[in-house]
N, C-alpha and C positions, 0 to 999 in steps of 0.2 A: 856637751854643749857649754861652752865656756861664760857665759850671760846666765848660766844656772848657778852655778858653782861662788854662794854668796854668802856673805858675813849672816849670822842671825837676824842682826838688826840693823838699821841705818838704809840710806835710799841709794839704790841702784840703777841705771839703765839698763834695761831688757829689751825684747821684742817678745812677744807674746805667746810666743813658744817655751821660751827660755822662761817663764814666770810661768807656765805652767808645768813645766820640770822641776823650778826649785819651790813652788807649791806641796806638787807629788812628794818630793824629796823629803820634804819637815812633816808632812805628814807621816809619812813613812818613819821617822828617824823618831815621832812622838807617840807611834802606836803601832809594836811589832805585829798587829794583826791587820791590816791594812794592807791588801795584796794585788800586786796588778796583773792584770790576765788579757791575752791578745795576740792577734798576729802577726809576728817579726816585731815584737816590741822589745825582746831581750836582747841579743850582740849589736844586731841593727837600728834599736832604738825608736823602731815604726817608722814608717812612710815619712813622714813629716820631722822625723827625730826627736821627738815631743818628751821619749825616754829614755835618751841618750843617756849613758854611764851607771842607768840607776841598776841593772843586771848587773854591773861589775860593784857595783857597792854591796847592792843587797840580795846577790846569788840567783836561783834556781827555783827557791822554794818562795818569793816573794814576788820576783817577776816574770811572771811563765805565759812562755811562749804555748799558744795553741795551734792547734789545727783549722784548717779553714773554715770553723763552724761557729755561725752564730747564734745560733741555738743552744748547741754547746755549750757555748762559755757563760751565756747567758743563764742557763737552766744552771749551772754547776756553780758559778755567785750565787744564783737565790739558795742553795746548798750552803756554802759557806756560809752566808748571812743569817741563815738561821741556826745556824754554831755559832752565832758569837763574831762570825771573822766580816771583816769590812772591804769589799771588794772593789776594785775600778776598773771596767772594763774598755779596750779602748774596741771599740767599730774602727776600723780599718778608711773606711768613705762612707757616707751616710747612706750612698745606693745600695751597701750591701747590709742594711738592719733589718730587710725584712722575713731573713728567713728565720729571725729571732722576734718578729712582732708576736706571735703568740703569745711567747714567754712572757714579753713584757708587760701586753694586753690584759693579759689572762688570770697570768699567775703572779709575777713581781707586783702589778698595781693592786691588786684586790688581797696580798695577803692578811694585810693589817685589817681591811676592815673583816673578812673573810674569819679570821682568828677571836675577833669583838676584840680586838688593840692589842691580846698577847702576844701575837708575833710583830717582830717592825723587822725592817730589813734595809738598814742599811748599805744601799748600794748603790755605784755611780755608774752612769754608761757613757762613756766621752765619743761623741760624736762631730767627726770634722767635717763640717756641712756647707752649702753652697758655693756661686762659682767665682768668675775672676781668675782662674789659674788657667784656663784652656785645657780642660780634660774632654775624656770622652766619658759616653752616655754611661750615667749610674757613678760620679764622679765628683757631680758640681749641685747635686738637688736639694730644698730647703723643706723638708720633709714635719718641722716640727710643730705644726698646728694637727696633725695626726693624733701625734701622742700629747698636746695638750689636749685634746677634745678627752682623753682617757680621766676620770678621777683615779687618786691614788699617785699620781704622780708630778715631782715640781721639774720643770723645767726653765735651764737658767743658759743665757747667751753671752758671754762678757764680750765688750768692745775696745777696753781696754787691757794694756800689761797689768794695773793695778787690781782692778776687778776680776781678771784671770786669774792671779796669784791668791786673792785671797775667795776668790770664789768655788776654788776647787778644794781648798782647805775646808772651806766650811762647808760643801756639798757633802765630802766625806766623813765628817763631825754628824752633821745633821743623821737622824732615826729614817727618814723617809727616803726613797728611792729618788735618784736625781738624773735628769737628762741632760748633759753636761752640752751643748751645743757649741762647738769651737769652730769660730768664721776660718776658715781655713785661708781666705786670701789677706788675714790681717796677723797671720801668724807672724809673717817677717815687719810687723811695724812694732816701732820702738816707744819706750814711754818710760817715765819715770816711776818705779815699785819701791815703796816702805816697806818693806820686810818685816815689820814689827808690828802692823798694824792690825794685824789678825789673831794675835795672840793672846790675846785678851777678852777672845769675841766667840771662842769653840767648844763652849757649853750646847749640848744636843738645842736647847731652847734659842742661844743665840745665834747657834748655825742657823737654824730652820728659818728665824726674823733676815737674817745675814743676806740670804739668797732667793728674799722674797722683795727686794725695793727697786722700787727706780730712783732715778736721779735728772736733776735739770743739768745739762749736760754743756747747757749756753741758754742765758734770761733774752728776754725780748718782749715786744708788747704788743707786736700785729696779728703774728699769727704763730700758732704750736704744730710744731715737726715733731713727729712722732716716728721712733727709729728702735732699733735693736741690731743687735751682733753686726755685722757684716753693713749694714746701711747707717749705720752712726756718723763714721768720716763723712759718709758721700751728706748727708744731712750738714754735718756741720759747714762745710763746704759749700752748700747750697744755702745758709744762713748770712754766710761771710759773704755772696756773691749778692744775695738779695739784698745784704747794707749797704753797698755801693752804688744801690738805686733805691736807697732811700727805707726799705720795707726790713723792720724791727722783728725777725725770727724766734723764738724760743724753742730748743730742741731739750727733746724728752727722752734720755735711754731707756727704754721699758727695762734693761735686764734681766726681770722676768717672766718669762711669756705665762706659767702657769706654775703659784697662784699669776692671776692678772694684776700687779698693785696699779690700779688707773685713778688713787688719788691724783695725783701730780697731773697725772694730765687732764681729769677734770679739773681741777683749780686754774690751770693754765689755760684749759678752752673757756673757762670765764673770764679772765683775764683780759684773753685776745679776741674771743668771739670768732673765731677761724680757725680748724684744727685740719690738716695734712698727714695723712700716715701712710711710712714706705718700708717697705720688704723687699727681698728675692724670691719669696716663696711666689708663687702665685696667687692672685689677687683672691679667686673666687675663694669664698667659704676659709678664709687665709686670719691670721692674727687681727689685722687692719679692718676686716669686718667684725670681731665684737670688739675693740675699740672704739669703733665707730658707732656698733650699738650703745656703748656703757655713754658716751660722749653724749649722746642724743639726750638718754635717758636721766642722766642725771645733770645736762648742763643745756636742756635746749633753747630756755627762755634769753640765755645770753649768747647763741648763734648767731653771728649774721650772713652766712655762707652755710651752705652743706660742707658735710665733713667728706673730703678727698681722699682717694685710695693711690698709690702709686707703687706698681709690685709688677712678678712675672705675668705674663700673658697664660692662656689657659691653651696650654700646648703642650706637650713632655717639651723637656727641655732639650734646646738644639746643640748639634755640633760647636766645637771651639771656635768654629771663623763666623757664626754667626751670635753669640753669644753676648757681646758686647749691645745689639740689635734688642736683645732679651731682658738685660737686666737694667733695675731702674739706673738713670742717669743724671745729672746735673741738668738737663735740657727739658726730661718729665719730671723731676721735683719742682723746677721754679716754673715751667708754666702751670700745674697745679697752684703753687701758692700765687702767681699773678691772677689765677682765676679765683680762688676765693678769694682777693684783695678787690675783685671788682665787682662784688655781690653787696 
């Protein structure tokens, strides 16, 4: 992947793939124990080519190819990781994690406390999740308020090349196990990566702070959009669309989904007194419902709307030709925010 393939330092353009290969990459080249494990991730580079070249850099024994078991690779990191070795495993599509949800459930989230803090287990699981690519069923699903409902475990979304790059740097720095969430239809967009900005920030404590923050991602004064991986563009988008008729957006990247950081967006539903939150996952029992509780709870004397949900419908998710039908759009974010602009 030629957009991986980058000076130490200085700013590059990437697409989001390509920063999380030359992420992988410095990680790799800064801690021989750092190992990546997966299906077709060696010659082939994975599905997505996410780890293109790094088999031919760093051999056999660092990026190894498994079998089609997610249990497997999964059970055999938490192994490694309590050696001492640092393991990133990539899931294949996010449909196929569950024959490793045990593992993850069970055993990876609960070792630490399980141990009373002697063991940690450093370990990432990269997951390329929800839709926009036209796949078929077990392909396109947004699976991760599952496994935030688990303690024991952070789960982090980046939206952008620069948060990709240095988010997965610090996933794997960080002592705790990390659910690495990669929007897979924002792989091929492109953005500006410092390269050097993370380098100074992959002490186990700074990891851990690193891939625990959101960010205001666009200020505004009417109302707060609340957004992560995959719904970020389509927010800011629906921000830029809303100034054109007048109504001052502020969008919020959660980042990360679990810890939850919902300072920002509470300080922001004070601010604006209207807060909008949207996902692919599906609505019910989904990230956007405790958002919406912490919002309540800790900001509701300065509400002047209910807080809006705008995500998948509560259905498995459909076929590619109806798909577009399913996911939130440009048309359900801004009539949510015209309705709480009319409260």
């Amino acid at each position: 992947m030629s957009d991986a393939l980058i000076n130490a330092t200085g700013t590059t353009t990437m697409t989001m793939a390509g920063a999380i290969n030359a992420g992988l990459r410095a990680a790799m080249e800064r801690d021989p124990k750092v190992l990546l494990m997966g299906e077709d991730i060696g010659a082939l580079g994975g599905v997505f080519r996410v780890t293109d070249g790094l088999h031919k850099d760093f051999g056999d024994d660092r990026v190894i190819d498994t079998p089609l078991a997610e249990s497997g690779i999964v059970g055999t990191a938490i192994g490694l990781g309590m050696r001492g070795y640092r393991s990133v495993c990539e899931i294949q599509f996010e449909g196929f994690i569950f024959p490793a949800y045990n593992q993850i459930t069970t055993q990876l989230a609960k070792m630490h406390y399980r141990s009373q803090g002697n063991i940690t287990l450093p370990l990432v699981i990269r997951v390329p999740y929800a839709g926009g690519i036209g796949a078929i069923e077990h392909h396109s699903e947004s699976p991760e308020a599952l496994f935030a409902h688990t303690p024991g475990l952070r789960i982090f979304s980046p939206a952008t090349p620069q948060d990709a790059y240095d988010g997965i740097q610090q996933a794997i720095a960080a002592p705790d196990p990390v659910m690495f969430f990669e929007p897979k239809a924002r792989y091929w967009d492109k953005g500006e990566v410092n390269t050097g900005t993370v380098e100074t920030r992959l002490s186990d404590a700074a990891a851990t702070i690193g891939i625990s923050g959101s960010r205001v991602a666009r200020e505004g004064t009417d109302v707060t959009l609340v957004a992560y991986g995959p719904t970020v563009r389509l927010a800011l988008q629906s921000a830029e669309l809303a100034a054109q008729a007048g109504t001052s957006v502020e969008v919020i990247d959660l980042r990360s989904i679990s810890p939850l950081d919902s300072d920002a967006v509470v300080k922001s539903a004070k601010k604006t007194g209207r807060v909008v939150v949207t996902h692919e996952a599906v609505t019910t029992f989904g990230v956007a419902a405790e958002v919406s509780a912490r919002v309540t709870e800790q900001a509701f004397f300065h509400l002047h709307a209910p807080v809006l949900r705008v995500g998948g419908f509560h259905t498995p998710y459909p076929g590619a030709t109806f798909e577009h039908e399913y996911l939130p759009n440009l048309d359900r974010v801004l009539d949510a925010v015209d309705r709480v602009m009319k409260h």
